[in-house]
C-alpha positions as CSV (number, residue, x, y, z in Angstrom):
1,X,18.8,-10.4,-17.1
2,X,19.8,-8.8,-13.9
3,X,16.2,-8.0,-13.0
4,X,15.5,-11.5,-12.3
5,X,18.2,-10.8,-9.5
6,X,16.0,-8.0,-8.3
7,X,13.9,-8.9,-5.3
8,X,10.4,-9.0,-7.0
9,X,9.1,-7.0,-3.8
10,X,11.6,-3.9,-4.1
11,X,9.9,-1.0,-3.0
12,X,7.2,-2.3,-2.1
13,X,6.1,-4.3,-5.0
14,X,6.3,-1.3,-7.2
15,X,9.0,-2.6,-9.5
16,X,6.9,-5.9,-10.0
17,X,4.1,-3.9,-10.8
18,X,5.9,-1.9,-13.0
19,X,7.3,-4.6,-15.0
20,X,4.0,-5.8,-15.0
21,X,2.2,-3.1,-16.1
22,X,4.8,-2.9,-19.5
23,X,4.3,-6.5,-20.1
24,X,0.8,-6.1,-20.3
25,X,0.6,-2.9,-22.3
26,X,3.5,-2.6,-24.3
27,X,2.7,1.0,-24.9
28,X,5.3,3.6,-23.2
29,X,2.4,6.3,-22.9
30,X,0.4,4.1,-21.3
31,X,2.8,2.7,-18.8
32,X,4.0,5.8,-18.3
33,X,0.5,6.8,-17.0
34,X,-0.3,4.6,-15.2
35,X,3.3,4.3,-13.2
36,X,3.3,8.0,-12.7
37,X,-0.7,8.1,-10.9
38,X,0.6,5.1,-8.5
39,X,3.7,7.4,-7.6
40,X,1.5,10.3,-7.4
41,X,-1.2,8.6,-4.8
42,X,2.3,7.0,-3.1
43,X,3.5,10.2,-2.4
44,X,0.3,12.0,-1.2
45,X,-0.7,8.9,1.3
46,X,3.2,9.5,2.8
47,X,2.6,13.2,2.9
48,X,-1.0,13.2,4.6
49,X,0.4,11.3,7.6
50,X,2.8,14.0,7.9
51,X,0.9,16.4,7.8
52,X,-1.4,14.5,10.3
53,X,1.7,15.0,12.7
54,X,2.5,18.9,11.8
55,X,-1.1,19.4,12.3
56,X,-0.7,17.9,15.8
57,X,2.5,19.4,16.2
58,X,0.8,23.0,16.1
59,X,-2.5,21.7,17.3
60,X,-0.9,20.2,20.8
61,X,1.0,23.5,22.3
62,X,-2.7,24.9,22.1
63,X,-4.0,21.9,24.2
64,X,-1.6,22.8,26.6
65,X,-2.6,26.4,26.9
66,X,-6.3,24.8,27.2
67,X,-4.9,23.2,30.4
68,X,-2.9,26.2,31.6
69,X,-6.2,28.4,31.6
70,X,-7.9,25.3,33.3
71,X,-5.4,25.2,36.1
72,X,-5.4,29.0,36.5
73,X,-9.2,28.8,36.7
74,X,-9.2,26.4,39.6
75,X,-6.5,28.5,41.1
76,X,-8.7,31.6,41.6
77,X,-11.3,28.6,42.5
78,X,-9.2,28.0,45.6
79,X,-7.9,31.1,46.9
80,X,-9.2,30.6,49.8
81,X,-8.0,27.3,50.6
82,X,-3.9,27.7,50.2
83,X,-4.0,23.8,50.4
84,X,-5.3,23.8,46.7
85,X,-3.3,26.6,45.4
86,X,-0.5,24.3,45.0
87,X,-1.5,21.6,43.4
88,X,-3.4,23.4,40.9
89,X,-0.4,25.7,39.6
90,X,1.0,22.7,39.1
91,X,-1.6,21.6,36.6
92,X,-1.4,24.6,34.8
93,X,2.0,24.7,34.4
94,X,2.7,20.9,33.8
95,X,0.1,21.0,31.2
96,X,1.8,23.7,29.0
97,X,4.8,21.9,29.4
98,X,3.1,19.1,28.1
99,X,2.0,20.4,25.5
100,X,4.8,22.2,23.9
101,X,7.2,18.9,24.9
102,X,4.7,17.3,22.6
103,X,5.2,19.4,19.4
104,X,9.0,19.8,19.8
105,X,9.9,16.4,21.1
106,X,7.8,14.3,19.2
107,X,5.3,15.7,16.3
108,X,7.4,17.9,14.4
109,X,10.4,15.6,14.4
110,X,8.5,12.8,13.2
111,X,6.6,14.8,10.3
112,X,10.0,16.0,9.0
113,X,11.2,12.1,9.4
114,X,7.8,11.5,7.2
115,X,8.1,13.6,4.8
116,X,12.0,13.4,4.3
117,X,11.1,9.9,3.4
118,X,8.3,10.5,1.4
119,X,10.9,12.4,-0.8
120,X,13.5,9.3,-1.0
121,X,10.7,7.0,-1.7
122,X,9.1,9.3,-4.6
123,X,12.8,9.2,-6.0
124,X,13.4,5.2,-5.7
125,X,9.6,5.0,-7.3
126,X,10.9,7.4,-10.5
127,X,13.9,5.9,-10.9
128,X,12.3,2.6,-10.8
129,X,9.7,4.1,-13.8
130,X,12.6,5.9,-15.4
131,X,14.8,2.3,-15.5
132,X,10.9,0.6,-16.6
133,X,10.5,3.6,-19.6
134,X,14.4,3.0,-20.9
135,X,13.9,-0.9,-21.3
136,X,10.6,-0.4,-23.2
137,X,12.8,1.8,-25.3
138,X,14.8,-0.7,-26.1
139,X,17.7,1.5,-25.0
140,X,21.2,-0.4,-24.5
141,X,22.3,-1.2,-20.7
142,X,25.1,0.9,-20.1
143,X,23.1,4.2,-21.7
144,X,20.5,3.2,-19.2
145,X,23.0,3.2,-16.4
146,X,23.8,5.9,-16.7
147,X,20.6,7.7,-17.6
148,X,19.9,6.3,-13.8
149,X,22.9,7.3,-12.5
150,X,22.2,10.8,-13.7
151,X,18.7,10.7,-13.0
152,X,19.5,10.3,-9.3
153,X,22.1,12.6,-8.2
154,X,19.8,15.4,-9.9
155,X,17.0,14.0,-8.0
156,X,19.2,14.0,-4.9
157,X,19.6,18.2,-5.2
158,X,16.2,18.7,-5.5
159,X,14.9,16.5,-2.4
160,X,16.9,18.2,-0.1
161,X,13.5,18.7,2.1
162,X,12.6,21.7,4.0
163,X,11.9,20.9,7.6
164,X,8.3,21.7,8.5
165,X,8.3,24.6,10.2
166,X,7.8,24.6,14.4
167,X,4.8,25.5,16.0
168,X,4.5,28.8,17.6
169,X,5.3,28.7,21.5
């Protein structure tokens, strides 16, 4: 009775489906297969875009080097003409500054966003399958309860994410 008060679109239609998929089997093996691969390509489609980002994260500081050695290059270019000089030091420096700003300000903060809510998402998605698996079960509410309740403060201890770890300067 109280998931009918459960918005059908709860995690993003995962419980729906879930519900769905246990109608239409009836077969806790089953269900619990076919729940468990949607969790599993959930959680690698959240983790591939942050990796995207830690990729860039370590990936832009070298861009900015790139520059730096450009900006050197036109400095030696223009030794002769202290008009130039100026302008490009600054391109080799601003670029390295760019480049590392990048990585710390912006990529590595937003992969460790990603994938510290990756980790909560996996864990709403398992509880969701866990809750799905006890009703099959025909297990009584409160037991359920607290088999959740349970479930999710263990869940908690283990998702306590490492941040990714920063680029080399």
């Amino acid at each position: 009775l109280a998931i009918r008060d459960v918005d059908p679109n709860f995690a993003g239609g995962f419980l729906k489906r879930a519900i769905t998929v246990a109608v239409m089997s009836g077969e806790s093996r089953e269900v619990r297969q076919i729940l468990e691969e949607e969790i599993r390509q959930h959680r690698i489609a959240r983790l591939e875009t942050s990796n995207f980002f830690r990729t860039m994260g370590v990936l832009s500081p070298m861009f900015g080097l790139l520059g730096t050695l450009l900006g050197i290059i036109q400095v030696l270019r223009s030794m002769s003409e202290p008009a130039k000089v100026g302008p490009a030091m600054a391109l080799a420096i601003t670029s390295a500054f760019y480049g590392i700003g990048l990585s710390t300000v912006i990529c590595v903060p937003v992969a460790n966003k990603i994938r510290q809510r990756a980790m909560q998402e996996t864990v709403v998605l398992e509880l969701i399958l866990e809750g799905v698996m006890d009703i099959m079960g025909a297990k009584l509410p409160r037991l359920i309860e607290m088999h959740l309740r349970g479930y999710s403060l263990a869940q908690q201890d283990t998702t306590t994410a490492e941040p990714a770890p920063a680029p080399p300067a």
